[in-house]
C-alpha positions in Angstrom: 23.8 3.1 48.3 21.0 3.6 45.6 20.8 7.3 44.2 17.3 8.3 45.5 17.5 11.2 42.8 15.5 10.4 39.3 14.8 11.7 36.2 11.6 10.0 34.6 12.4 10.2 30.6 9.6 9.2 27.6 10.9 8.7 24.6 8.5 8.5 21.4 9.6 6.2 18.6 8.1 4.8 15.5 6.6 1.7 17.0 6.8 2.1 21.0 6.9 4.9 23.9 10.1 3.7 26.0 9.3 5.1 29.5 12.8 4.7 31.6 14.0 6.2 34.8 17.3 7.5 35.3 19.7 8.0 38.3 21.8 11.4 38.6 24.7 9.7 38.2 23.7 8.7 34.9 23.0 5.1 35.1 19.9 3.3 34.1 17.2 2.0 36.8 14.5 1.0 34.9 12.7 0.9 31.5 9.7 0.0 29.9 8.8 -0.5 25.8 4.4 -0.2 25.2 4.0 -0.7 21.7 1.2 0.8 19.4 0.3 0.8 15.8 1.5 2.7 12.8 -1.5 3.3 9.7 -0.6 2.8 6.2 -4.0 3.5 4.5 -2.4 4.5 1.3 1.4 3.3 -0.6 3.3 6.2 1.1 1.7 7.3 4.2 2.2 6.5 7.3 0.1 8.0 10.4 -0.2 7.5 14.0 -2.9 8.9 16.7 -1.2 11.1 19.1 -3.6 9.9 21.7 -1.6 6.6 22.1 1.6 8.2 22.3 0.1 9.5 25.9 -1.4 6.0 27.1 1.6 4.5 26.2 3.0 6.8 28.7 1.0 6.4 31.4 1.4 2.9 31.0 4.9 2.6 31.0 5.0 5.0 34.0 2.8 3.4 36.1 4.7 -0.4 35.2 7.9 1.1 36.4 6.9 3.3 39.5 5.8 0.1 41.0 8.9 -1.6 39.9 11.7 -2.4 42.6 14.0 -0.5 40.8 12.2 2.7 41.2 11.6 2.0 45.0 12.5 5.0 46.7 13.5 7.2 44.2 12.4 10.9 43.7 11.1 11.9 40.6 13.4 15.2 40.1 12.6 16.1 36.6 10.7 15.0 33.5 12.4 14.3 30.3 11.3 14.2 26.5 12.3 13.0 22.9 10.4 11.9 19.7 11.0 11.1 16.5 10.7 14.4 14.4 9.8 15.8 10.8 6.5 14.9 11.5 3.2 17.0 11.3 0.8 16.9 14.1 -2.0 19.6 14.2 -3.7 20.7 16.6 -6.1 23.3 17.5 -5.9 26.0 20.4 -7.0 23.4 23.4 -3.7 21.6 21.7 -6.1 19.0 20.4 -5.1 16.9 17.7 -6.8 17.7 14.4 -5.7 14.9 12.3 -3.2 12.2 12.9 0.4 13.1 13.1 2.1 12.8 9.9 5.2 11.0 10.7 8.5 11.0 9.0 8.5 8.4 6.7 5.4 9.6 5.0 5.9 10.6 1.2 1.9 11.5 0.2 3.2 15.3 -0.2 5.2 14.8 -3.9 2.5 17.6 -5.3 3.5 19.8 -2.5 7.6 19.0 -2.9 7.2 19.8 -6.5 5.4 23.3 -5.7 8.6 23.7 -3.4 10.9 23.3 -5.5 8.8 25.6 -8.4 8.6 28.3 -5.9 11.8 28.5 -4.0 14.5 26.5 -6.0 16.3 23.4 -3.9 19.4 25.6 -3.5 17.5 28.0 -1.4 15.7 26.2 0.6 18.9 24.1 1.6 20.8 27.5 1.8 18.4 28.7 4.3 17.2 25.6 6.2 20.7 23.8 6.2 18.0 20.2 4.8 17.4 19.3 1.5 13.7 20.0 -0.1 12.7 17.1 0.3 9.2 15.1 1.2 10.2 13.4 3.9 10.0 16.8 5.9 7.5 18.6 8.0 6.8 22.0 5.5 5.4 19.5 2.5 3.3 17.5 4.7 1.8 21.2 6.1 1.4 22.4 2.6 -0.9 19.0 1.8 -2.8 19.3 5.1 -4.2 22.8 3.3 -4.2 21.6 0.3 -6.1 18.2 1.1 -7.7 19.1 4.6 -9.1 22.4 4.6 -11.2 21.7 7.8 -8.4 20.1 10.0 -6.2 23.2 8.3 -8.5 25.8 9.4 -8.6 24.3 13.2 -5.1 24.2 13.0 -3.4 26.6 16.2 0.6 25.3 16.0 2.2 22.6 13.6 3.7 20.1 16.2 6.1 17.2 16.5 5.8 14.1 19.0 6.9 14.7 22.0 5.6 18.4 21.3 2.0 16.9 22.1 3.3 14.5 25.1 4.5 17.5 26.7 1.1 19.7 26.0 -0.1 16.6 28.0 2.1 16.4 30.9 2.2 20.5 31.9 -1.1 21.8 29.4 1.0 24.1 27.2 1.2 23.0 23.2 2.2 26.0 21.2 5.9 25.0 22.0 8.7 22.9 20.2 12.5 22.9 20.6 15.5 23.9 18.1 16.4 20.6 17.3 13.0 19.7 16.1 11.8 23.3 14.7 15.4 22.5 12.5 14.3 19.9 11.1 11.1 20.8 9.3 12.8 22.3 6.6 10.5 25.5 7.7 13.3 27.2 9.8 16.2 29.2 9.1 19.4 27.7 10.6 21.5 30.9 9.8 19.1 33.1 11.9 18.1 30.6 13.9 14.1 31.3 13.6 11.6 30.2 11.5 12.0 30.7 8.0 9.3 33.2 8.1 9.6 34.5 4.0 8.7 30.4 2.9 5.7 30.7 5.4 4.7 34.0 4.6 5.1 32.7 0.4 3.2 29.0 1.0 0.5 30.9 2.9 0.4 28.7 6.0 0.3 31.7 8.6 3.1 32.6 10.9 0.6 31.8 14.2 0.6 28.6 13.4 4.6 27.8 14.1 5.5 27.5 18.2 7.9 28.9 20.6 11.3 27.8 20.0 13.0 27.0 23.0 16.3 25.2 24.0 15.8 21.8 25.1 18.0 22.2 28.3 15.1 24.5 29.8 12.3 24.0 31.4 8.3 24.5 30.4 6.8 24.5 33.2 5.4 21.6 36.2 3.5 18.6 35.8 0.0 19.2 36.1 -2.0 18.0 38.8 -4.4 16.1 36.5 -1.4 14.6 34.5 -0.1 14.1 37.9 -3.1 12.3 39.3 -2.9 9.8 36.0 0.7 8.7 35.8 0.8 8.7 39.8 3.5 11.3 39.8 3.6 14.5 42.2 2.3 17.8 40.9 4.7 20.1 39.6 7.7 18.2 39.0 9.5 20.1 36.4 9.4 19.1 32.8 11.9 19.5 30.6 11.3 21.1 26.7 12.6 17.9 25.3 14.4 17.1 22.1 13.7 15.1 18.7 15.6 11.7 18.8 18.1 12.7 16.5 19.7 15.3 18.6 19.0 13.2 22.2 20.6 10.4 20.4 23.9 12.7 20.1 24.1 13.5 23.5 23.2 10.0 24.3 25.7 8.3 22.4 28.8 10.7 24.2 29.2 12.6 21.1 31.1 15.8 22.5 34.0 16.5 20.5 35.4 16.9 17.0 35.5 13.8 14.9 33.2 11.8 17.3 30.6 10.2 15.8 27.6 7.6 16.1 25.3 5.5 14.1 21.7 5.2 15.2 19.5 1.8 13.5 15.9 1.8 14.0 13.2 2.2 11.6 15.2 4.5 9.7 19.2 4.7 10.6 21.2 7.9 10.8 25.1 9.0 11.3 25.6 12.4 13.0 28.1 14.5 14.1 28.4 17.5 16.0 30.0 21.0 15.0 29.6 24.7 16.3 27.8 26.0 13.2 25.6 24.4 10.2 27.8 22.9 7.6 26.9 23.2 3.8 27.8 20.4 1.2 28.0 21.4 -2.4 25.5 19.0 -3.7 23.1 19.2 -0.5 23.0 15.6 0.5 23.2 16.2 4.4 20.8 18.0 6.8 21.5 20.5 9.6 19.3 20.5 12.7 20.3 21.9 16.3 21.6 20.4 19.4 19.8 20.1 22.6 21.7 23.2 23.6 20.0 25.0 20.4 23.3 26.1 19.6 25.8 23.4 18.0 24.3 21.5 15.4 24.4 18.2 14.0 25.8 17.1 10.5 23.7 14.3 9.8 22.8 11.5 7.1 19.4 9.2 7.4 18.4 5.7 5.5 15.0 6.1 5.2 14.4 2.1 5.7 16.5 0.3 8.3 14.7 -1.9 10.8 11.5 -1.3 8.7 13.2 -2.9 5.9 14.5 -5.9 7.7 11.6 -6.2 9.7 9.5 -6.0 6.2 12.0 -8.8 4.7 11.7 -11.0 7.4 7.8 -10.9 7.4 7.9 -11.0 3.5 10.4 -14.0 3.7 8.9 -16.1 7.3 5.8 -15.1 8.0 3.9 -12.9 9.2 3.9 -14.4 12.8 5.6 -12.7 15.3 9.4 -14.0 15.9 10.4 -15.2 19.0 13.7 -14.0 19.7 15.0 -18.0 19.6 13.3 -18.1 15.8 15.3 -14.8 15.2 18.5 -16.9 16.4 17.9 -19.8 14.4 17.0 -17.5 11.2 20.4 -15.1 12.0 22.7 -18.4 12.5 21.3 -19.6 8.9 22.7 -16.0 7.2 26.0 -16.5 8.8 26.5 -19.4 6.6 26.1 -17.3 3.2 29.4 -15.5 2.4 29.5 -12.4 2.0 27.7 -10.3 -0.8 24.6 -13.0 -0.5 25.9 -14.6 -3.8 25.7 -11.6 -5.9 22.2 -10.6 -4.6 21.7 -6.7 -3.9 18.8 -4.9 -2.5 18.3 -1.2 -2.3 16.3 -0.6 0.6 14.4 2.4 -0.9 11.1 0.9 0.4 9.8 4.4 1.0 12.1 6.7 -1.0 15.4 7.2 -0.1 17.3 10.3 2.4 21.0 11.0 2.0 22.1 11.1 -0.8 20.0 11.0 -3.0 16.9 12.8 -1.4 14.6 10.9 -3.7 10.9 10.2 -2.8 10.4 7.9 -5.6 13.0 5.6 -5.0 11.7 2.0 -4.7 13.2 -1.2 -3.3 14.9 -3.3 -5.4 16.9 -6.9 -5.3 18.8 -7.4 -8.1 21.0 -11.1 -9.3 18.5 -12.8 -8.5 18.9 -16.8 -10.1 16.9 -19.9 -9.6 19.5 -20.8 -6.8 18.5 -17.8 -4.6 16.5 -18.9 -1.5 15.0 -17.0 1.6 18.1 -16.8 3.7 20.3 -15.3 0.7 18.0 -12.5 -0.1 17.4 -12.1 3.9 21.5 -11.6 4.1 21.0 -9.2 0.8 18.5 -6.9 2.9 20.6 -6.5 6.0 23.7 -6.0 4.1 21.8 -3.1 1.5 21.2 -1.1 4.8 24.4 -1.6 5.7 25.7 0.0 2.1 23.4 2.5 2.6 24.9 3.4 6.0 28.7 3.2 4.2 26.9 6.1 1.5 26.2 8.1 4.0 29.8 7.8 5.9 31.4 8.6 3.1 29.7 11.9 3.1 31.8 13.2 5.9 34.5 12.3 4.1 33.6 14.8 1.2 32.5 17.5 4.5 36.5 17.3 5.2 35.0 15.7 8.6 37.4 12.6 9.5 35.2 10.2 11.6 37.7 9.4 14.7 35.3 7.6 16.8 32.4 5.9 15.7 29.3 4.4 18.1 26.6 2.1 17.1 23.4 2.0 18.7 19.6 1.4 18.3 17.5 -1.3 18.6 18.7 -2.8 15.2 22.2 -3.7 16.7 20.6 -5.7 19.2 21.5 -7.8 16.4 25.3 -9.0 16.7 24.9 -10.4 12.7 23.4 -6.9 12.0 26.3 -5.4 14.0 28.7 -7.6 12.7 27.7 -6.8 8.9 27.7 -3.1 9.6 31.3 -3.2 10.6 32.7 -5.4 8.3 31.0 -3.2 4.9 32.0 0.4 6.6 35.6 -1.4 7.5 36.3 0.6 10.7 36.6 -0.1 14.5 33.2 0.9 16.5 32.1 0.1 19.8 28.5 -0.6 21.0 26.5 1.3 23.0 26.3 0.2 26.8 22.3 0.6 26.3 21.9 0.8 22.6 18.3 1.1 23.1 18.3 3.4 25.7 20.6 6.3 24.1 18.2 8.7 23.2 16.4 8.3 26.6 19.4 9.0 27.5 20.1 12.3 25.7 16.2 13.4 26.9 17.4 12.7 30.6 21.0 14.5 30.0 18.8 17.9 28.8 16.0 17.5 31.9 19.2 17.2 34.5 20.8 20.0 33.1 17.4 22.1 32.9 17.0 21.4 36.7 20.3 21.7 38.0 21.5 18.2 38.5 24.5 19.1 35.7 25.8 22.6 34.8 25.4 21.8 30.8 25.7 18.4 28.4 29.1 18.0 28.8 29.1 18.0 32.4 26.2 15.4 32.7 28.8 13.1 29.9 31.2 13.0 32.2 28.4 11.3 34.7 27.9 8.5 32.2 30.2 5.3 31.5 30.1 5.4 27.7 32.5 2.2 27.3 31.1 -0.3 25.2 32.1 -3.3 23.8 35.0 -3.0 20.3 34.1 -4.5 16.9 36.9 -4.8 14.8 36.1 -5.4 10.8 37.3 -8.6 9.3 39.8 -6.9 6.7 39.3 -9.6 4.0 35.1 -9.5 4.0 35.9 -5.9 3.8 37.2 -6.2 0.8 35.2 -8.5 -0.6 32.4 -6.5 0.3 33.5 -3.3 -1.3 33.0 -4.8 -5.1 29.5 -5.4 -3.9 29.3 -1.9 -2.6 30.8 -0.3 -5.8 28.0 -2.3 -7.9 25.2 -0.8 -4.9 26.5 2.4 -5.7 25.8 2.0 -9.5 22.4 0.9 -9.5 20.7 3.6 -8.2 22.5 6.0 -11.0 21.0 2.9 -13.3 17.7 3.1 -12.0 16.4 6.4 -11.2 14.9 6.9 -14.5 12.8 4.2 -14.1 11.4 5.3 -10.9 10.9 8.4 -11.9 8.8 6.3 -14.7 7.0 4.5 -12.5 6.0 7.0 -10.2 4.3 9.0 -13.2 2.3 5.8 -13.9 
């Protein structure tokens, strides 16, 4: 018999609002991907208009109420995630003042280096539980006053993604969650409030930071004219919502100690859950709350994942969109290049790099390069660079004296069974896929809006609901050794080279 209970979940990511609907039990009825545009005006921005982060909502919630799979099903709650360490003004009618700043935007380097002047990189880790770092929200605030006084002066709350898509569906902005207020590098994870002594310093006014609220409650109904546009019922109950990182934890089935998961999109990041922030010596991971604004997750992020591949396969075949038999053809022509792309390694520091080196002027790089090197090899080099990148940031938990026990992959860049297979064989441990890899973080939003209604007591309750059995990759133990010469050379170029970013970004 078909559950007739549903909860309706958007999720905002960096190219596409994935609208999906979601039985109580856990299992996944229907989804829907409308894509939309990131801006690059300048080397090292990246915008996007919030507006189409709410047509792409209404779109994809219109396609699937009139699917079949969504025939009969009530729409119990309303779910929400987004990808976070953004900066999205917006004034008191929770109108957006300028586009949102978005994650892998590095314009604010002035505002980092004033940062770091002021406050010193040990403190603001200390207090935070993230690096200082330019990738976060609290340098891109500092260069909205700095660089847009009039958008600054409208200003009413600093927001994240699915901060505004909520404001949208129920008419309240000035709210955000833990995960996402965590992870502006604005908000103390020891006292678990905003970091109120860096706000008061920067000048940026504590009226302008929102409610912080667990993501497991809810914010209110659906309005009537939200309602009336996605074809929904008024006052279905709407969930806070979570960033992607931390819906992505619950997603993936992460409960218990040692548990782990892998997330490749745009960017890719490893997390891990434990029940208070946890402090490396030389600050290379962040800190940011679970859904239940309580735990927290240990994570790691590669700036450039997807975006790097997708940038190398444009760079290398076109700018044409790929259909997915061309992807085929092009994936079955890197299988045929051994391992370590015949000595060809890229750093895919295409807009700085995270963990571990929290290093804004970090630039891509291919190096062993020879006359002999075509398209395919340094295709293989990019996907296999992430793939190092990823095995940096595992071996962080290592050095956290947290043993990985069980380790998930999912994303939409594991879609990819090379990509998958790559990933495996470099790290050199057993992992198992995600039944919906691209769905996980939906997933997560869905797991916080049951649990906010009622449908489950709390997270690990609605877990039990879901079948998280996957299918087992095993590494191939001798391209796992080959690999890790490769790796130890990856390692050593960035130590190699850092001077001469630094060098370049002056010029």
């Amino acid at each position: 018999m078909r559950d007739k209970n549903g909860i309706l979940v958007f999720d905002i990511g960096t190219t596409s609002v994935k609208s999906a609907i979601f039985a109580s039990s856990g299992a996944l009825l229907c989804s829907v991907s409308a894509p939309y545009k990131t801006v690059y005006p300048r080397p090292g921005w990246a915008e996007q208009d919030p507006e189409l982060f709410w047509e792409a909502a209404v779109k994809g919630a219109r396609n699937l109420l009139a699917s079949p799979e969504a025939l009969g099903v009530s729409i119990e709650a309303i779910g929400l995630s987004g990808h976070m360490n953004g900066c999205l003004p917006v004034d008191a009618g929770g109108n957006p003042v300028y586009p949102e700043i978005i994650h892998s935007d590095s314009r604010s380097g002035a505002q980092w280096e004033r940062i770091l002047a002021l406050f010193g990189a040990d403190r603001i880790y200390a207090e935070t539980g993230s690096p200082a770092d330019v990738h976060f929200s609290l340098s891109k605030m500092l260069w909205l006053k700095d660089e847009q006084e009039g958008a600054f002066k409208k200003t009413a709350w600093f927001l994240n993604s699915k901060d505004y898509l909520r404001f949208r569906l129920t008419g309240n902005p000035g709210l955000t969650d833990f995960s996402d207020a965590s992870l502006t590098d604005v908000f103390d994870v020891n006292k678990r409030q905003w970091a109120w002594d860096l706000i008061d310093a920067l000048e940026l006014s504590r009226e302008r930071f929102p409610e912080v609220r667990s993501s497991v409650e809810t914010c209110g109904g659906l309005s009537k004219e939200a309602a009336l546009v996605l074809g929904l019922l008024p006052g279905i109950p709407v969930s806070v919502g979570g960033g992607d990182g931390a819906c992505a934890t619950r997603g993936s089935g992460v409960r218990a100690k040692g548990e782990a998961y892998i997330s490749v999109g745009s960017s890719a990041f490893m997390s891990m859950l434990s029940p208070v922030p946890v402090f490396d010596a030389a600050g290379r991971n962040q800190n940011f709350f679970d859904l239940d604004g309580v735990s927290c997750n240990v994570c790691g992020t590669a700036q450039c994942a997807g975006s790097a591949v997708d940038w190398g396969l444009s760079l290398l075949f076109g700018d044409e969109p790929l259909t997915p038999e061309q992807y085929r053809r092009i994936e079955e022509g890197l299988e045929d290049i051994p391992p370590g792309s015949q000595g060809v390694i890229f750093l895919p520091y295409l807009m700085g790099e995270r963990t571990p080196h929290w290093d804004p002027n970090a630039r891509g790089v291919f190096t062993g390069l020879s006359l002999s090197s075509g398209r395919e090899v340094l295709l293989r080099s990019v996907y296999e660079g992430v793939a190092f990148a990823l095995k940096e940031i595992a071996g962080l938990y290592d050095d956290l004296a947290m043993p990985v026990t069980s380790l998930t992959l999912l994303g939409g860049g594991i879609r990819s069974s090379f990509w998958r297979t790559v990933i495996c064989d470099i790290l050199g441990t057993p992992m198992k896929i995600h039944p919906f890899p691209t769905h996980a973080i939906a997933l997560g939003a869905a797991m916080a809006a049951g649990v906010s209604v009622g449908i489950w007591k709390n997270l690990d309750e609605a877990a039990d609901h879901v079948d998280f059995s996957g299918q087992e990759l095993v590494p191939d133990k001798e391209k796992t050794w080959c690999y890790e010469g490769y790796y130890q050379i990856y390692r050593n170029l960035y130590r190699g080279l850092k001077k001469s970013f630094d060098e370049l970004s002056a010029i």
